[in-house]
N, C-alpha and C positions, 0 to 999 in steps of 0.2 A: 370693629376690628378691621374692619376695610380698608378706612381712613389709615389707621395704622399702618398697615401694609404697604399701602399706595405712598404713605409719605416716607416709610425707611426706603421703599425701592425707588420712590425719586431722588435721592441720597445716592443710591449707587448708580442709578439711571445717569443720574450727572457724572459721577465720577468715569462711566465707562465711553459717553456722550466726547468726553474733553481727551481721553486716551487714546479714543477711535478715531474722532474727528478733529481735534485739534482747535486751530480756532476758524470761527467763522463768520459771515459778513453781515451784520444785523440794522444796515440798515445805514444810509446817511454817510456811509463812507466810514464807517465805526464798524471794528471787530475786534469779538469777545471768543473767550472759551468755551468751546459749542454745549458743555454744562448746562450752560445760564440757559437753555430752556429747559430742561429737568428741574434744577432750583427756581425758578421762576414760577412752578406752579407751585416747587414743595411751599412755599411760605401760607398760600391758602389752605393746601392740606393740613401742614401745623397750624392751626388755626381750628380745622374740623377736628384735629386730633383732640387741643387741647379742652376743647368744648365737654367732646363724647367722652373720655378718660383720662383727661388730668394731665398736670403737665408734669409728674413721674413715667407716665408713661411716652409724653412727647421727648423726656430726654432720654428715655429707653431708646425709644425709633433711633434717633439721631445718635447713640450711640450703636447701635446694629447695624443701621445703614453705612457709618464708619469703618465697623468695622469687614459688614462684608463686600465695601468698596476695594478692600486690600485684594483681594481675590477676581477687580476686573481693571485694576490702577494700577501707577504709580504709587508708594507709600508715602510719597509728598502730598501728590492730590486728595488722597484719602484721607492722613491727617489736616492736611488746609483746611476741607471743605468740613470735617469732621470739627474743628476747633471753631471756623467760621459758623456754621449752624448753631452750635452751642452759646457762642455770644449774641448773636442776631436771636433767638431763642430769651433769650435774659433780657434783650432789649423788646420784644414782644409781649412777654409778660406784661412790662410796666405799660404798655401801651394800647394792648387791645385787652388787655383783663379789665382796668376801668370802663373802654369805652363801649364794650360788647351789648351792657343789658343795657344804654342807655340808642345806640345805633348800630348794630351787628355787621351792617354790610358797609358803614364808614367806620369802622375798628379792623374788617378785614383789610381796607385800601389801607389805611392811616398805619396799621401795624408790617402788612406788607411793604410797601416805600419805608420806613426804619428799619425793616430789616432787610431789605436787598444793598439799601446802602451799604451799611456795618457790613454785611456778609460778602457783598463784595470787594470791598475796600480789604479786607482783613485774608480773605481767600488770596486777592492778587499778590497784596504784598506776603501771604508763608508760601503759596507755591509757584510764585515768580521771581518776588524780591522787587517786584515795581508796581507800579499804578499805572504802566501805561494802557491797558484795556478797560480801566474805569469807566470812561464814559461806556462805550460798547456795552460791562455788564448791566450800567443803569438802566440804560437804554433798551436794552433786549428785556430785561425782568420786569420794568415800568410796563414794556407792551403785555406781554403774561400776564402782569397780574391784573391789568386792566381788562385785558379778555376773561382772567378767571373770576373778577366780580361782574362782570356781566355775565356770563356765564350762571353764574349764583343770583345773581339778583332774578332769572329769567325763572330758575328752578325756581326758589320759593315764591316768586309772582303769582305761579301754572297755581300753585297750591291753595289760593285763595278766593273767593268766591267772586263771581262777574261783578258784583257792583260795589266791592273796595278793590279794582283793580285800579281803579285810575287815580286813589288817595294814596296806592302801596309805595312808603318810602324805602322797608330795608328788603 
């Protein structure tokens, strides 16, 4: 239920992130919608969500997080980011549901990078009407998710015993 939680409120966490902040500098001379680090972790937490409870309830979250975006947003952001998730969402499905039992923590990168693309491409163009901050969101969420599967790889490492620590792949 946490997972859950954590991933509807990084839903609004962005939406309120890009209202407050606007955009911001992430790096290389690239700037995005200061969102993209709320989304940037939500893509792993959808991932923990759909693991622990399915992914009716992953598109529950993403519809909740939608909808109680409306109440720290814009109703364009809230919608974009709400319709953006739910495709980037469909696009995860096909891509870390296969690869999860066979590599869990290259199903989270591999699923992650497909859906920040899609999510952000789709996001820019309903609540801008351009592409011009693409690179920026790639670039910012690429770094997020890269710290949140390290991050992950570090957790389930600790969990393992000293001497398959140095065989541990996922």
């Amino acid at each position: 239920m946490i997972y859950l939680i954590a991933y509807a409120g990084s839903i609004v966490a962005a939406n309120w992130l890009i209202q407050t902040f606007g955009l911001i500098p992430v790096g290389w001379g690239l700037m995005a919608p200061a969102g993209v680090l709320a989304a940037g972790v939500s893509f792993t937490l959808r991932d923990l969500v759909q693991d622990r409870m399915g992914r009716w309830w992953t598109l529950g979250a993403i519809g909740a997080g939608a909808l109680l975006s409306l109440a720290v947003s814009d109703a364009r952001f809230a919608v974009a980011s709400g319709l953006a998730f739910l495709a980037s969402e469909t696009a995860d499905m096909l891509v870390y549901s296969p690869l999860r039992k066979r590599n869990w923590l290259g199903a989270v990168f591999a699923s992650n990078v497909v859906g920040l693309a899609l999510d952000s491409a789709l996001f820019l163009l309903l609540a801008f009407g351009s592409l011009d901050f693409l690179a920026g969101q790639v670039v910012a969420k690429l770094q997020v998710t890269l710290l949140a599967v390290a991050v992950l790889w570090l957790w389930r490492r600790r969990d393992l015993p000293v001497s398959d620590r140095a065989g541990a792949h996922a």
